[in-house]
Wavefront OBJ file of the C-alpha trace (Angstrom):
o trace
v 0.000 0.000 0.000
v 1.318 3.792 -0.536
v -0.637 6.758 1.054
v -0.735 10.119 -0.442
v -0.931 13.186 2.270
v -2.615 16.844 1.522
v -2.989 18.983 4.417
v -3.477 22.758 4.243
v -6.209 25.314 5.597
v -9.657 25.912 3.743
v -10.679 29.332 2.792
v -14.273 28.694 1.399
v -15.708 25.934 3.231
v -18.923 25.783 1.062
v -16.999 25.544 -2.129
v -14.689 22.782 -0.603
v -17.015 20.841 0.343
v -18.589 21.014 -3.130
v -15.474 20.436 -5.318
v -15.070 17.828 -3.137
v -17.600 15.671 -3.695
v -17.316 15.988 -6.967
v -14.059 13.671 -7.216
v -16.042 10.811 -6.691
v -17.975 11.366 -9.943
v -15.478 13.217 -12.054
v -12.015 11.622 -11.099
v -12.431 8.154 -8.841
v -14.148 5.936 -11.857
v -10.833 5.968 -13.761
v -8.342 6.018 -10.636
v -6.865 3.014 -11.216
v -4.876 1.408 -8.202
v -7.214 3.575 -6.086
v -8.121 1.808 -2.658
v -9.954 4.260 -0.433
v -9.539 7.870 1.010
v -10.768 9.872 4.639
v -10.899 13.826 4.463
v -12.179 15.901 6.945
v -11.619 19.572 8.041
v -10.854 20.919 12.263
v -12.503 23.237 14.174
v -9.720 26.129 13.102
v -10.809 25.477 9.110
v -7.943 22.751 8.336
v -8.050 20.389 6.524
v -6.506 16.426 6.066
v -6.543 13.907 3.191
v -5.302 11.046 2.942
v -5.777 8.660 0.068
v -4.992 5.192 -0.247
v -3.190 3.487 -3.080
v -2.446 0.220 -4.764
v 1.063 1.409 -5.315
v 2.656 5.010 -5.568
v 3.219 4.013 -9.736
v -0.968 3.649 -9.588
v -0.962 7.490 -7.191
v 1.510 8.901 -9.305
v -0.335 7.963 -12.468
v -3.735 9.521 -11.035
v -1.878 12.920 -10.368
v -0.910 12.756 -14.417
v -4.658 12.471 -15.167
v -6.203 15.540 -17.665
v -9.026 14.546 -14.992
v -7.521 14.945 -11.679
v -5.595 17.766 -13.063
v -8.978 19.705 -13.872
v -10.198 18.691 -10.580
v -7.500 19.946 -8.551
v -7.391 23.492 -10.277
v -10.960 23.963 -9.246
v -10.491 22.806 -5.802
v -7.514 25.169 -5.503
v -9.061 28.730 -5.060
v -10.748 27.088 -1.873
v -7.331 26.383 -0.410
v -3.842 27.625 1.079
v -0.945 26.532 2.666
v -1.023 23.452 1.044
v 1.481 20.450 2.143
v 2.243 17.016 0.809
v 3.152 13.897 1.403
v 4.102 10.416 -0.444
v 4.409 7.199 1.558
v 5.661 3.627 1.161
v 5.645 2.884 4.531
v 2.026 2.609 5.582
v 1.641 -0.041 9.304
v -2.205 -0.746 9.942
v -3.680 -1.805 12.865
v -7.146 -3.497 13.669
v -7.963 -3.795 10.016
v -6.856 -0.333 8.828
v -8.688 2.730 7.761
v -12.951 2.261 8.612
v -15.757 3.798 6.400
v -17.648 3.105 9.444
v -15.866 5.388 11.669
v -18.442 8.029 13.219
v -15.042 10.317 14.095
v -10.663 10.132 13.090
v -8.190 11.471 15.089
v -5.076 12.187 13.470
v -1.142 12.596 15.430
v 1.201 14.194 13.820
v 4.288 12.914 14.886
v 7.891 13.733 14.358
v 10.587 11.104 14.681
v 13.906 11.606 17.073
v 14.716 7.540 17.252
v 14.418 5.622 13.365
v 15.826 2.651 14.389
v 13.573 2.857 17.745
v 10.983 3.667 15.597
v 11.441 0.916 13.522
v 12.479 -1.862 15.880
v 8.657 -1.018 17.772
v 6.497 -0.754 14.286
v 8.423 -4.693 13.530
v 6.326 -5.675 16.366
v 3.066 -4.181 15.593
v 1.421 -7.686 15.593
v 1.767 -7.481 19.569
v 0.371 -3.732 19.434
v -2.578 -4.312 17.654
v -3.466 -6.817 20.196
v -2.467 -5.113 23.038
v -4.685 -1.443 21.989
v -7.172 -3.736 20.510
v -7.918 -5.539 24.156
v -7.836 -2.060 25.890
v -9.682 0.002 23.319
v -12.921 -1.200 21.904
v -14.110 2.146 20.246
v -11.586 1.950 18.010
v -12.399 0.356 14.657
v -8.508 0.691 13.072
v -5.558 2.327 12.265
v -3.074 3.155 9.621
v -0.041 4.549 10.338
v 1.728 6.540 7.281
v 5.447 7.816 7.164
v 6.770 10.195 5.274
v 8.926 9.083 2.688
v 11.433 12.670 3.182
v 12.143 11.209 6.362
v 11.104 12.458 10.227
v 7.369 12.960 9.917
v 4.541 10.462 10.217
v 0.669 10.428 10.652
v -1.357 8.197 12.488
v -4.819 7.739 11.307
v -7.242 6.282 13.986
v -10.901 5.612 13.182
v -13.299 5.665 16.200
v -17.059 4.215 16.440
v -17.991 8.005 17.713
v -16.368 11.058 18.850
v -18.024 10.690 22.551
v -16.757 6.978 22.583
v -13.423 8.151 21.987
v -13.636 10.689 24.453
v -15.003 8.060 27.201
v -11.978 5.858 26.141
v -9.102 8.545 26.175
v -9.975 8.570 30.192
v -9.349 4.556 30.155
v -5.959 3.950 32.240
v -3.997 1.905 29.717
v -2.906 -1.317 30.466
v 0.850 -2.551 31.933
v 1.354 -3.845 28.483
v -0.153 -0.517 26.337
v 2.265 1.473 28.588
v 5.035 0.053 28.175
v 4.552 0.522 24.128
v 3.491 4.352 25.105
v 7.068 4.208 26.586
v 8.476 3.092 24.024
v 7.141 5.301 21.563
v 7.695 8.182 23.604
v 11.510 6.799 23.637
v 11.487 7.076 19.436
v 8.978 10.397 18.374
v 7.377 12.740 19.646
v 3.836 13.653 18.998
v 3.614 16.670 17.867
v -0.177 17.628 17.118
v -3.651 16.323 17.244
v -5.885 16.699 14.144
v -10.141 16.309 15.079
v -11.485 16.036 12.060
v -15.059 16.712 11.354
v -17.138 17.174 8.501
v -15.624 13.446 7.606
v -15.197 12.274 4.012
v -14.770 8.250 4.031
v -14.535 6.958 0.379
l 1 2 3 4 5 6 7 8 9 10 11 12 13 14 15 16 17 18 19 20 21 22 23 24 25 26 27 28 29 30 31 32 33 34 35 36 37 38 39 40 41 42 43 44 45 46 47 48 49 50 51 52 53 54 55 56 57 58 59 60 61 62 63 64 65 66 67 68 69 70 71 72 73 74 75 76 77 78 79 80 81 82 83 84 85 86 87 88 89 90 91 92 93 94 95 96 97 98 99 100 101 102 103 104 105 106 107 108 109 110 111 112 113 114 115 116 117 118 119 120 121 122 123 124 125 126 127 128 129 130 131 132 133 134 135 136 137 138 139 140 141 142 143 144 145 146 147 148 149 150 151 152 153 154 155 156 157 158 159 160 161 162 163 164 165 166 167 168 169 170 171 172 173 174 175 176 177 178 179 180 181 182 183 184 185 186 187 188 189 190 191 192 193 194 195 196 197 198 199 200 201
């Protein structure tokens, strides 16, 4: 799998919404290598995307398309400070990204450990099962990293925004804390996105 990240800050939410929708009729039908996409905007008029791809030969082909191209330049005048990232390594937990998901949290996270980093996401077998036993709103996960190197997103789906909020309070168990520890050992996290007005395709 390869993941495709857009991030940047809306300026006409009406009209973003609107162009929006419209990739699924004018562009998705002849994405090839396409698997799925969640976009959703925060509170402060943000906004996140990230797509889903086959490979990033099958997202790099879409981005040559006369039809995403035409797409794009009309979704452009409802956005700035536009971002982007390409990545190869995508980890997924509890079955992955959820088009069932009532609400997605996304952490931004910036790495200070690779090989940390690394050596923990080789063992996220054990993680999924440990976060899976001690959080049941949670429906998945994918985990994306930036191919430039330090930064990485981490996708969660939730069954509803007030379930997650009920979890977050749940003390973790012996076993989820001592992965918290040693995540906190290989990046930091540096930001939480709430995204709302969600997008699952």
């Amino acid at each position: 799998m390869f993941v495709q990240i857009v991030k940047g800050t809306v300026v006409d939410p009406e009209a973003f919404r609107s162009v929006g929708e419209r990739w699924d009729t004018e562009v998705r039908p002849g994405a090839a290598g396409y698997l799925g996409a969640t976009v959703g905007t925060t509170a402060d008029g943000r906004f996140f995307v990230s797509s889903r791809w086959e490979s990033a030969e099958a997202a790099a082909a879409n981005n040559d398309r006369p039809e995403q191209t035409a797409w794009f330049e009309s979704l452009a005048p409802t956005v700035t400070d536009l971002s982007y990232g390409n990545c190869s390594t995508v980890l997924m937990m509890g079955g992955g990204g959820s088009d069932d998901a009532g609400f997605v949290q996304v952490m931004v996270g910036r790495i200070k450990d690779r090989a940390k980093f690394d050596a923990l996401n080789d063992r996220i077998d054990e993680m999924d099962k440990a976060f899976s036993n001690w959080r049941d709103d949670v429906l998945g996960d994918v985990m994306a990293v930036d191919d430039a190197g330090g930064e990485f997103h981490d996708i969660i789906y939730f069954t509803s925004e007030e379930a997650a909020r009920v979890g977050e309070q749940k003390e973790p168990t012996p076993e989820v804390q001592a992965f918290m520890t040693e995540m906190e050992a290989a990046a930091d996290i540096v930001e939480f996105l709430d995204l709302q007005h969600l997008m699952l395709r």
